[in-house]
N, C-alpha and C positions, 0 to 999 in steps of 0.2 A: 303378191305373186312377183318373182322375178321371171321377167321375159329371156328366152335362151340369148346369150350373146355378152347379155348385162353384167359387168364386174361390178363389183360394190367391196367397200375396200371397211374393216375394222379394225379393232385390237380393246387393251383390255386397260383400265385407267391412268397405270402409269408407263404405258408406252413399250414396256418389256418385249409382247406378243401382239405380232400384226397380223391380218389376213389377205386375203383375197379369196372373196365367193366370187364363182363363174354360173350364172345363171345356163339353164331353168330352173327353177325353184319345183321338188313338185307338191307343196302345198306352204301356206302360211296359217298359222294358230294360236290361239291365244287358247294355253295349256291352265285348266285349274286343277289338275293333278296335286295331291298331297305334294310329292316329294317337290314339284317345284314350287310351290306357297314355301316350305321350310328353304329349299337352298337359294331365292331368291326375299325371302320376306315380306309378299306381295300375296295378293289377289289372287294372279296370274303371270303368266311371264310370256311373251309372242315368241314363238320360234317360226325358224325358215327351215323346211327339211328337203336334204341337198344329200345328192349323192357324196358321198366323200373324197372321192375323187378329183369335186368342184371347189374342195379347199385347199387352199396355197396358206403355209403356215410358217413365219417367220418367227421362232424362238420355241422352246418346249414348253408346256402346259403341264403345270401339277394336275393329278387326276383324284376323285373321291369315286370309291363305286359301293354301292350298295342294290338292293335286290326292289326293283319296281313294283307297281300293283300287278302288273299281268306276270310274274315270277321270274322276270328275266332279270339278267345283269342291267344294271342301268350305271353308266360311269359321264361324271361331270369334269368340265377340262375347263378347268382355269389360272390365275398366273398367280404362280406362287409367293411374289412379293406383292402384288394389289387384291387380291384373290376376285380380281374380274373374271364374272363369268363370260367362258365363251362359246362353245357349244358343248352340245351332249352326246351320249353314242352308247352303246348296249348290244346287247347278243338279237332281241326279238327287230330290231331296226336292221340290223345285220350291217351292209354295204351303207346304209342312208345314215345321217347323223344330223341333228338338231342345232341350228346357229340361233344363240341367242341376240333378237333383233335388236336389243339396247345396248350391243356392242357394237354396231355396226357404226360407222362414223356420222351417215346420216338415215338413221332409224325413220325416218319419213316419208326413202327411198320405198318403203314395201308397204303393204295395207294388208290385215287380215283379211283371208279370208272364209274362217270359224272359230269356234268356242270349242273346247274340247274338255271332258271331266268334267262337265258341268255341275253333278252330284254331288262335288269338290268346291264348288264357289261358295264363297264367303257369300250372306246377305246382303252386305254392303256394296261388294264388287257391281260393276255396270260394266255392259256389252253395247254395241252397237246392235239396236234388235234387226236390223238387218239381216245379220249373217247368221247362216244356219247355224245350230248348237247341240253338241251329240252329249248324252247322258255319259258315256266312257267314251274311249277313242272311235276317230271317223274312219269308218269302212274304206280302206283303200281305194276303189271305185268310183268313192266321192272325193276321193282326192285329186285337184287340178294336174294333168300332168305337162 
């Protein structure tokens, strides 16, 4: 969770594209959706999803879009010479868009707070059994706001 107030500053590995996220955060995930096992090569990938508004973006971001599981637009934004990912954005999130937290300069700034696509996880992947864990995406109302 980022608390309202909190900047937290990224970009993408060779320095092209910088950020600024302005906290609140309204929720943190660690996503095991298909699409983001392929566009990240992982397990899982943590996002932070932030009004869009809350991001300050120094340089353009190449974008890929293709069509998510629930049938929306689903478009990824990252820098066209490192191809760091940096967040996400789509029609069914509308205004909200997804920062991915291992862009962020200090990714240890945020802690999840779920599992989300669980359906989607690898065998191998591990969770913190802590944190609640939704079969597809968390019901907004379970979302921190």
């Amino acid at each position: 969770m980022v608390d309202a107030g909190t900047v937290l500053e990224g970009g993408c590995l060779c320095g092209a594209i910088r950020y600024r996220l302005t906290g609140p955060s309204l929720f943190v995930s660690q996503c095991c959706c298909k699409d983001c096992q392929k566009a990240t090569g992982t397990g899982h990938t943590t996002i932070v999803g932030i009004h869009k508004s809350q991001l300050e973006l120094e340089g353009t971001p190449a974008t890929y879009t293709n069509v998510g599981e629930t049938g929306g637009s689903v478009t990824r934004h990252f820098c066209g010479t490192c191809a760091g990912r940096l967040y996400t954005s789509g029609d069914l999130p509308g205004d909200h868009i997804m920062v991915q937290a291992g862009s962020l300069d200090d990714p240890s700034a945020i802690s999840p707070q779920s599992v989300i696509y669980l359906k989607n996880a690898p065998v191998w992947d591990r969770f913190d059994p802590d944190l609640p864990k939704f079969e597809a995406m968390q019901p907004r109302e379970n979302h921190a706001r």
